[in-house]
C-alpha positions in Angstrom: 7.0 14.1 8.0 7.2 13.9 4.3 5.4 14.8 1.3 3.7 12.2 -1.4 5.5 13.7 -4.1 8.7 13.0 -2.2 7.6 9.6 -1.5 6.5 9.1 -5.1 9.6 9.8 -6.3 11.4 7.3 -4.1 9.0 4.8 -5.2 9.5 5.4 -8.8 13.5 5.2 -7.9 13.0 2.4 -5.7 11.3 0.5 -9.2 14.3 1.6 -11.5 16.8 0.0 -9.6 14.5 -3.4 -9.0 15.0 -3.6 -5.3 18.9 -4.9 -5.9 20.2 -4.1 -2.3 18.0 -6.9 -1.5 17.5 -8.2 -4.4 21.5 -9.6 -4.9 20.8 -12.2 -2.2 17.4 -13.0 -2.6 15.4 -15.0 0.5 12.1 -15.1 -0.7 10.2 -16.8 -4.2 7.0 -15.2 -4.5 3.5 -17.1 -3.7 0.4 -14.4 -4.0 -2.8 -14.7 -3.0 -5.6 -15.0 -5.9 -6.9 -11.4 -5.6 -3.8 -8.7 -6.6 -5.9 -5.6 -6.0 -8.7 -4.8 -4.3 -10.7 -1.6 -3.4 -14.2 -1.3 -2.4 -16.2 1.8 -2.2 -19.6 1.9 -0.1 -22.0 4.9 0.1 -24.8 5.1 1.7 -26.6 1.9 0.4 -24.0 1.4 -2.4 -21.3 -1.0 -2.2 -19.0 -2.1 -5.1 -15.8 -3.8 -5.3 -13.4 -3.8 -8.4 -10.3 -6.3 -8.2 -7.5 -7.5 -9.9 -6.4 -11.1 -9.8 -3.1 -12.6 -10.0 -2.7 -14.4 -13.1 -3.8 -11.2 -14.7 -0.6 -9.2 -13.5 2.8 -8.5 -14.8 5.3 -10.7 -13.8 9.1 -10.1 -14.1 10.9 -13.3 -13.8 14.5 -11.5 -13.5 13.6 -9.9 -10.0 10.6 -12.3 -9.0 8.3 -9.2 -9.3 4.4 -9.0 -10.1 3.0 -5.4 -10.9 -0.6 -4.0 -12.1 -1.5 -0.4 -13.6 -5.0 1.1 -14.1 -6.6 3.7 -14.5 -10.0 5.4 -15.2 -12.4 2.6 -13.2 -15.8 3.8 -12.2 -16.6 1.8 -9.0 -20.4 0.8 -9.1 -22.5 -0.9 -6.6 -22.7 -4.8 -6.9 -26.1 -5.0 -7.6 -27.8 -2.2 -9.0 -24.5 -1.3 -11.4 -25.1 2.7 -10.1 -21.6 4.3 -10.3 -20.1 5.1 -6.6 -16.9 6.3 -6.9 -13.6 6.5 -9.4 -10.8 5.0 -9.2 -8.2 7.6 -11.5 -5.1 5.2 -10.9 -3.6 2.8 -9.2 -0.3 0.7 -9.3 0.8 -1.7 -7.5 4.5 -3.5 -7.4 4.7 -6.7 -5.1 8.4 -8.4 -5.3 9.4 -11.4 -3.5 12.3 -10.4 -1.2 9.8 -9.4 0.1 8.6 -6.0 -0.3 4.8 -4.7 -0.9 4.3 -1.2 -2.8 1.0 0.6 -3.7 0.2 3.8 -5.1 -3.4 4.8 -6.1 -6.1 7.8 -6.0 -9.6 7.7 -5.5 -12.4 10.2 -6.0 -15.9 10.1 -3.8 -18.9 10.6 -5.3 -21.8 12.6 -4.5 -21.7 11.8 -0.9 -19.2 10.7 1.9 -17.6 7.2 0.3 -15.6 4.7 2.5 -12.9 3.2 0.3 -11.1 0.2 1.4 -8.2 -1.3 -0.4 -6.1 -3.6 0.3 -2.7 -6.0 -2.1 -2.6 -9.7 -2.3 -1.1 -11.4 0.8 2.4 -12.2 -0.2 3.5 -15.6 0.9 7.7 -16.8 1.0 9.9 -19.0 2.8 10.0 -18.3 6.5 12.6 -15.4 7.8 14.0 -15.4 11.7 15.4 -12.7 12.8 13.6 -10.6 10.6 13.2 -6.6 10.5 11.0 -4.3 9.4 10.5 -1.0 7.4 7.1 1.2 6.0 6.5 4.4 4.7 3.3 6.3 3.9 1.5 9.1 2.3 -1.6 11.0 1.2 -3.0 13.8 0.1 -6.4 15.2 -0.4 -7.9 17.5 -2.7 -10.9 19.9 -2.3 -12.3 19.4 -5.6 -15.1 21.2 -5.4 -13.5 24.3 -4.1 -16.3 27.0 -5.2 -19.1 24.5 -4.4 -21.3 24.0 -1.5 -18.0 22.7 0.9 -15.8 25.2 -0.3 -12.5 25.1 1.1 -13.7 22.2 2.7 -12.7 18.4 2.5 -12.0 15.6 5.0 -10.3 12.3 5.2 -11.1 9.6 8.3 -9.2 6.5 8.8 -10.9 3.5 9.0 -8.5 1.3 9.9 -7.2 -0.1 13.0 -7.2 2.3 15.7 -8.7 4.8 13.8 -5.9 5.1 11.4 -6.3 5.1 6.9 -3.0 3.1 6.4 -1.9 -0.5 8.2 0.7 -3.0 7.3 0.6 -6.7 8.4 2.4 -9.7 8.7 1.9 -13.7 9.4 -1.5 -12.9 8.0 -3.9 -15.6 9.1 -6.4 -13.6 9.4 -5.7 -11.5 10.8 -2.3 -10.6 10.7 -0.5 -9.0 13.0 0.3 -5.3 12.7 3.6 -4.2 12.0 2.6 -0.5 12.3 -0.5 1.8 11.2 -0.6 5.3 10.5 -2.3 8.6 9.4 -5.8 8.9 11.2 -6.8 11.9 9.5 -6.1 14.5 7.0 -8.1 17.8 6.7 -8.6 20.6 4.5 -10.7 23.9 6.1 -11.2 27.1 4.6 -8.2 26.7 2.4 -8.4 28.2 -1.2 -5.5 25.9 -2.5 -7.7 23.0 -1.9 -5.1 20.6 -1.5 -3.0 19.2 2.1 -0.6 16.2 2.5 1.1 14.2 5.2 3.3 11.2 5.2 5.6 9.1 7.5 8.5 6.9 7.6 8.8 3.9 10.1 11.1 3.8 12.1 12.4 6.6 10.4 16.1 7.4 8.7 16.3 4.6 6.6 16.7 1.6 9.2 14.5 -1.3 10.2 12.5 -2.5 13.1 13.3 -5.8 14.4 9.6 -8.3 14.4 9.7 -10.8 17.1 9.5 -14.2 16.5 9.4 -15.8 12.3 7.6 -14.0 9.4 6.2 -15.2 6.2 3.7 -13.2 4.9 2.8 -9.9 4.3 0.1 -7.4 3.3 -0.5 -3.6 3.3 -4.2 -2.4 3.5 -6.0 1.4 3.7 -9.5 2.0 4.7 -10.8 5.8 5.5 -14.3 7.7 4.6 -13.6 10.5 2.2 -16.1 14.0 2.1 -18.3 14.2 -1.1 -16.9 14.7 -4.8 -13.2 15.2 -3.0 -10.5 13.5 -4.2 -7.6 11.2 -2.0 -4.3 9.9 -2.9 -1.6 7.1 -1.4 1.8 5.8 -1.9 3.2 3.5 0.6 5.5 0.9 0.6 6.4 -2.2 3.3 9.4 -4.0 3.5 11.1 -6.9 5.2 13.9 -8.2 5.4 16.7 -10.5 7.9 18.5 -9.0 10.1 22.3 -8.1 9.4 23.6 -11.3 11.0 21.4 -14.1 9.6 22.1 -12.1 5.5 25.4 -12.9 5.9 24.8 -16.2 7.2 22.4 -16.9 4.0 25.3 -15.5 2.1 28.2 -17.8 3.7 25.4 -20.5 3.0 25.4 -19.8 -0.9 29.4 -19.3 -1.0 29.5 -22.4 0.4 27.4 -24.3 -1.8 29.4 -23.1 -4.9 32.9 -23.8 -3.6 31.2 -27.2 -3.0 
């Protein structure tokens, strides 16, 4: 297990040094979907969806990298404009290699809210041999701590197999899942007000090998959150060729230049 502060800061270190293990022998030249960001909250009979799209991002052309920031977006339903739920930030860091980051947190309104939220589907040039690696946490806040649900607060995953957190691959759709994680996350009779959990797949740094050829990717969370409670997310999904076929992608380029 490990914490979302300690994921965070991997993140964040993982961003300064622009993905170079990977990034010195690129594979991959992004192609996103339209929509860059999306989250929908629901509530009763309140549904709203706020995205992002893809030509409104940030693109860095010296790592082949898109990323988006918010913060401070009220959520409302579609039609009647009534405000659901807030989204108090988000970020979100796609690069082509390809790897698949997002970091956000959410806060339900006066009743249970489902949130579902979901990155662009990444698209690049088809990988054999390819492995696998994800990470995820969250946390939840009691925010109300004195109020009617004091001490209390509850996260549900929504997800597949009853899980808040899913990463996919060869996304059709659907895609198929590469791994999905953290079904629930629970605060009772806690004056602190606030829990976490998190997990690394497969754990220790190294990769899963995926059967077969990959070329594109997408991370997605969906879980119900208690009333006026608060829920945060950092997770990251990468993928990459295994040892062998790198250094024949490498040997490929070296030969190319001696040419």
């Amino acid at each position: 297990m490990i914490t979302v502060n300690s994921m965070g800061a991997r993140f964040a270190s993982a961003l300064a040094v622009g993905a170079v293990a990977i990034g010195s022998a690129s594979v991959a030249s992004a192609n996103l979907s339209d929509v860059f960001f999306s989250i929908q909250a629901s509530s009763g009979a309140l549904s709203g969806t706020f995205e992002v799209m893809t030509d409104d991002v940030i693109y860095n052309p010296s790592n082949d990298s898109y990323m988006w920031f918010g913060s401070g977006i009220s959520i409302n339903d579609d039609s009647s404009g009534d405000p659901i739920a807030t989204l108090i930030n988000a970020f979100v860091f796609i690069q082509a290699d390809p790897q698949v980051n997002m970091t956000f947190n959410v806060q339900a309104g006066g009743a249970p809210t489902a949130f579902s939220v979901s990155t662009a589907v990444l698209n690049f040039p088809t990988i054999s041999n390819a492995e696998g690696q994800a990470s995820v946490g969250f946390s939840l806040t009691d925010s109300d701590p004195f109020g009617a649900g004091d001490g209390e607060a509850l996260l549900s995953g929504d997800g597949p197999g009853g899980n808040a957190y899913w990463a996919e691959y060869n996304i059709v759709p659907p895609g198929t899942v590469f791994t999905q994680q953290i079904p629930s996350l629970m605060i009772s009779g806690d004056p602190s007000g606030s829990t976490s959990t998190g997990v690394d797949v497969p754990g220790g740094g190294l990769y899963l090998p995926i059967a077969g050829s990959v070329s594109s990717m997408q991370a997605h969370t969906a879980f119900t959150l208690s009333a006026n409670d608060q829920a945060s997310s950092t997770s990251q999904f990468t993928i990459i060729p295994e040892p062998a076929s790198l250094l024949l992608v490498l040997m490929g380029v070296a030969s190319l230049r001696r040419r």
